[in-house]
C-alpha positions in Angstrom: -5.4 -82.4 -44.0 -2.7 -80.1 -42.5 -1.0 -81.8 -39.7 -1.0 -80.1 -36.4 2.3 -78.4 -35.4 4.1 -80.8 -32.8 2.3 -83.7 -34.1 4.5 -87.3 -34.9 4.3 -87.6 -38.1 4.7 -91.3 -39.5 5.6 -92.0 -43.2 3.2 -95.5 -45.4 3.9 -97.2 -47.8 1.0 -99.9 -47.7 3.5 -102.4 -45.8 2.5 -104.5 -42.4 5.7 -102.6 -41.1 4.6 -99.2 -42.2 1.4 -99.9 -40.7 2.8 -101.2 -37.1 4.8 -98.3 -37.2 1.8 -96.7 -37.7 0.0 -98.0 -34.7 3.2 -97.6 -32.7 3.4 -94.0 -33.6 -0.6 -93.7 -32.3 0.6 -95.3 -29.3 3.2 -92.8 -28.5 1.3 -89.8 -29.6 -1.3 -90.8 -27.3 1.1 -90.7 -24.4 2.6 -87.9 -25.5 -0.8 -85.9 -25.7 -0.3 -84.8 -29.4 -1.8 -85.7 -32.9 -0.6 -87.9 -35.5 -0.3 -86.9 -38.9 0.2 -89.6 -41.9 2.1 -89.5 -44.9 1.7 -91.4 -48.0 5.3 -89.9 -50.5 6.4 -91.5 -53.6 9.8 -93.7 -53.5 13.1 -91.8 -53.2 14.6 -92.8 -56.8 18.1 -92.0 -55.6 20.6 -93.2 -57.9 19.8 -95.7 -60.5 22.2 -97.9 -61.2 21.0 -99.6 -64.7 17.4 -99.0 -66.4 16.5 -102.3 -64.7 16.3 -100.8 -61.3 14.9 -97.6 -62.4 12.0 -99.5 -64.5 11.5 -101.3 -61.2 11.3 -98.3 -59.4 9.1 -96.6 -61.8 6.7 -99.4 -61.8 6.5 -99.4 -57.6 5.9 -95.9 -57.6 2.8 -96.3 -60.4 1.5 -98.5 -58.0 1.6 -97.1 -54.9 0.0 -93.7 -56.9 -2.7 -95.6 -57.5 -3.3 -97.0 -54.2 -2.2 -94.1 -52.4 -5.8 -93.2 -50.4 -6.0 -97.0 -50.0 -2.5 -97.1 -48.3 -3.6 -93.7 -46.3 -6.9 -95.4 -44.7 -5.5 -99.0 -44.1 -2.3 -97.0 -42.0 -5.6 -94.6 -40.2 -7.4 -97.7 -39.3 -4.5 -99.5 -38.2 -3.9 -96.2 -35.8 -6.9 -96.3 -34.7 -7.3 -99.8 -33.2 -6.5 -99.1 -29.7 -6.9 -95.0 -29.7 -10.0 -94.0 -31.6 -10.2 -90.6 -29.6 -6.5 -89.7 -31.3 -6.5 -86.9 -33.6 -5.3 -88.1 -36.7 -4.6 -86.1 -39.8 -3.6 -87.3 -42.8 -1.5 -86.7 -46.6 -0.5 -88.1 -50.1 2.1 -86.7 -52.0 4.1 -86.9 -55.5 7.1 -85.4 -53.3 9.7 -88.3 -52.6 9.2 -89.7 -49.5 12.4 -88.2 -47.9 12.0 -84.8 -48.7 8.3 -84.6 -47.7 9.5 -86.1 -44.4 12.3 -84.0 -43.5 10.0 -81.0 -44.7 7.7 -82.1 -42.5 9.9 -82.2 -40.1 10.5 -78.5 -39.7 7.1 -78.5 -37.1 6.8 -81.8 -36.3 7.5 -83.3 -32.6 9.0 -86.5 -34.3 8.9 -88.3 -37.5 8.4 -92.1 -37.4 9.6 -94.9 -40.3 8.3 -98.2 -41.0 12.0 -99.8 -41.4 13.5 -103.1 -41.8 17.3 -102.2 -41.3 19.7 -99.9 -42.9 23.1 -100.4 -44.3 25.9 -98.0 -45.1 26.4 -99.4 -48.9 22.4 -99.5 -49.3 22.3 -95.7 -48.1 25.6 -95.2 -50.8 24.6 -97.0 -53.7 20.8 -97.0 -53.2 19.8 -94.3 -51.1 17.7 -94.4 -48.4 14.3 -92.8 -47.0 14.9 -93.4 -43.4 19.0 -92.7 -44.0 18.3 -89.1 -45.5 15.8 -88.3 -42.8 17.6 -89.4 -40.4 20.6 -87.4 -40.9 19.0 -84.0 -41.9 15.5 -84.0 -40.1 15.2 -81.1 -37.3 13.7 -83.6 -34.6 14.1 -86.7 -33.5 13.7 -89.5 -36.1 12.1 -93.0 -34.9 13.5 -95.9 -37.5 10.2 -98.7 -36.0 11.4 -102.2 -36.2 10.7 -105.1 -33.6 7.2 -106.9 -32.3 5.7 -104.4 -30.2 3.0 -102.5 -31.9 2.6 -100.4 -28.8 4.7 -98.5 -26.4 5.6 -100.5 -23.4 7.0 -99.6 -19.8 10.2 -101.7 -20.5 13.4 -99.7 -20.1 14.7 -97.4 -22.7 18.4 -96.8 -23.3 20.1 -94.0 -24.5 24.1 -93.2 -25.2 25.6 -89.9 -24.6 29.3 -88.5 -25.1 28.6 -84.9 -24.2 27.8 -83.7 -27.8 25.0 -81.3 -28.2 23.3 -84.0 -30.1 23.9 -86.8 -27.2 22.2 -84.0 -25.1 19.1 -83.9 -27.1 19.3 -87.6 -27.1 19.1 -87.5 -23.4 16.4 -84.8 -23.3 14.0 -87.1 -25.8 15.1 -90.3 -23.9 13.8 -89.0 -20.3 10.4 -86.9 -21.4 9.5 -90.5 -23.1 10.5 -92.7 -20.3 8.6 -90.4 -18.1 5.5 -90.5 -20.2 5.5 -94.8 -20.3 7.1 -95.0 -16.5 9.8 -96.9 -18.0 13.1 -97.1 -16.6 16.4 -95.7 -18.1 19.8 -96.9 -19.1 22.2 -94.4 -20.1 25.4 -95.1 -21.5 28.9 -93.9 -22.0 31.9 -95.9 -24.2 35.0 -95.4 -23.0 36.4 -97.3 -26.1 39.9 -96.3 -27.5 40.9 -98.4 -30.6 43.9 -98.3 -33.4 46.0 -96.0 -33.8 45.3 -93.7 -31.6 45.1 -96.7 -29.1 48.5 -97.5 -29.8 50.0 -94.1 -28.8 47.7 -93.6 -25.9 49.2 -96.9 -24.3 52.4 -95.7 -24.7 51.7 -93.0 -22.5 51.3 -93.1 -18.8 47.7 -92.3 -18.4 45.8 -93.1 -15.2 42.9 -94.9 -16.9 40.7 -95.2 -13.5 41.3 -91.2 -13.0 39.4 -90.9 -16.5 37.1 -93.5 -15.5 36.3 -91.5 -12.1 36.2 -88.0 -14.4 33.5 -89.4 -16.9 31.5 -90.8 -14.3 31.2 -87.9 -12.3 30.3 -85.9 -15.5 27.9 -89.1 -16.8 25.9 -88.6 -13.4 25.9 -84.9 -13.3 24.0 -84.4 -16.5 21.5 -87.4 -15.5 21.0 -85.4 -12.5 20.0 -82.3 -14.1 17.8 -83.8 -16.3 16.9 -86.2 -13.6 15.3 -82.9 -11.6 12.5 -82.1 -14.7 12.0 -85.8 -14.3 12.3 -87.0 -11.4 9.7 -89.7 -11.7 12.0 -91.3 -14.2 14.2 -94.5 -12.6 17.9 -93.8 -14.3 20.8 -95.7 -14.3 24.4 -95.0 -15.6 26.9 -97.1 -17.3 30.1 -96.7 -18.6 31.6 -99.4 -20.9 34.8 -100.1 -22.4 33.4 -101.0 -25.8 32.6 -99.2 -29.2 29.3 -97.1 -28.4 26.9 -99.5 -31.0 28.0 -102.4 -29.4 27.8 -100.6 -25.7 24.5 -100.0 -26.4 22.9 -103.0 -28.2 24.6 -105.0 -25.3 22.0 -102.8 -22.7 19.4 -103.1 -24.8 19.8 -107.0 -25.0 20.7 -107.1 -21.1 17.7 -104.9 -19.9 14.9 -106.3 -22.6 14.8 -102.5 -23.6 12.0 -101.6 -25.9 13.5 -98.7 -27.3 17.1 -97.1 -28.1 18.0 -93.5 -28.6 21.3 -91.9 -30.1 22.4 -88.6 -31.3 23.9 -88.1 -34.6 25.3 -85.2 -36.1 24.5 -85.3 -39.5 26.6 -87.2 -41.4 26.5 -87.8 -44.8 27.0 -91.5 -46.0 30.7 -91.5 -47.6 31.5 -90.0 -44.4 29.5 -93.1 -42.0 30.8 -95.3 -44.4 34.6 -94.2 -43.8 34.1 -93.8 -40.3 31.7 -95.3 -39.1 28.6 -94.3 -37.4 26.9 -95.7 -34.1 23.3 -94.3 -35.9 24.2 -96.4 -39.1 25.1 -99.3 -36.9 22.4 -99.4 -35.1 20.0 -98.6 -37.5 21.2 -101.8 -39.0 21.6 -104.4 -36.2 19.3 -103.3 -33.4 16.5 -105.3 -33.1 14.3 -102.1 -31.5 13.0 -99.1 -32.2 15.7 -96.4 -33.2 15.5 -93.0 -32.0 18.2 -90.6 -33.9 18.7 -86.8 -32.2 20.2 -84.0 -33.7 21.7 -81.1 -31.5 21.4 -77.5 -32.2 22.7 -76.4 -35.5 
């Protein structure tokens, strides 16, 4: 069935956590007032490494061909526990599961994964479904881990740094917290580390006058988005730690049910390099992980 346009659309494999993420994505579509499309895709092969792994791989995709419209129905019934009035459309597809999803993506409100964790060398060596979406998909990408099934009204956190892609970040972060009356945490690092460290603290820099300059900016943008949702209870922070660890402390702190980042599209040598607070909380956070992309 064609999927509506602004629908969430959540990608099954047959899993229990493809199916949760399933009933979660219900759950939030419900709140949201739109549809929910699922999508059964074959395996991303990404790079095989030896013929071992690409037999395995060959073999798991056989099987989940064959058990596709089974997968598909067990994922619609799932969804359907708590919301049978949802509209719920579905699909199976011989495209690989990441480019059907970030095709999808194109119209969708939000795309939802089933997922585990994520780590920079699996996303490298591997490749990885909810990696690739993640850092090319149009709209907000949901990585579902965690024990609620459902959409709470415990606190949601979000970091921003002023990037277009923090922005959006924000933007998703408050429509949702207004939909569940949940409150909000909204973050800012103020973390400075190695090199550039060293020179900075060789200079005479009134750290309390940048402190004072980021929080007024921190609350000014929470304001304005604070006035299209002003039933939303938001809270600002500003910590002197790396932004992953910044935020998985709130979300620990606050019993959040929910975490939201932008990210601008990164490839994986680059994260890997780097470092990425998307990649880092994709693979520690114990929550569900929302990823924004600004404006191209």
């Amino acid at each position: 069935m064609i999927h509506s346009t602004d629908a969430i659309v959540v990608g099954v494999d047959g899993s229990d956590t493809a199916k949760d993420a399933a009933r979660w994505a219900a759950g939030l579509a419900a709140r949201l007032g739109t549809s929910l499309h699922i999508v059964h895709a074959m395996p991303s092969i990404g790079h095989n490494l030896t013929d071992t792994v690409g037999a395995i791989r060959m073999a798991i995709m056989s099987y989940q061909r064959d058990w596709a419209d089974i997968i598909v129905r067990a994922a619609t019934d799932a969804a359907r526990e708590l919301h049978p009035n949802l509209v719920v459309t579905t699909e199976s597809t011989t495209t690989p599961a990441d480019e059907a999803l970030i095709d999808l993506a194109r119209s969708a409100r939000m795309i939802v994964i089933g997922n585990s964790d994520v780590t920079t060398a699996g996303a490298l060596l591997l490749g990885s479904a909810t990696f690739a979406v993640a850092t090319h998909a149009p709209c907000p990408v949901v990585a579902w881990r965690g024990r609620h099934t459902s959409p709470t009204s415990q606190p949601i956190v979000v970091g921003t740094d002023g990037t277009d892609s923090s922005t959006a970040a924000l933007e998703s972060a408050f429509e949702i917290a207004d939909r569940l009356d949940a409150k909000l945490a909204v973050v800012r690092s103020l973390s400075v580390s190695g090199p550039v460290a060293r020179v900075l603290s060789q200079l005479l820099i009134d750290w309390d006058a940048v402190e004072v300059a980021e929080w007024t900016h921190l609350t000014e943008i929470v304001d304005q988005c604070n006035k299209r949702y002003p039933r939303v209870s938001a809270s600002c922070f500003i910590e002197p730690l790396k932004p992953s660890v910044a935020l998985l402390n709130r979300v620990d702190a606050d019993g959040a049910q929910l975490v939201v980042v932008g990210s601008r599209g990164r490839n994986a040598l680059t994260s890997a390099v780097l470092g990425s607070t998307a990649v880092n909380l994709l693979h520690h956070a114990t929550v569900p992980v929302m990823i924004c992309r600004g404006a191209e």
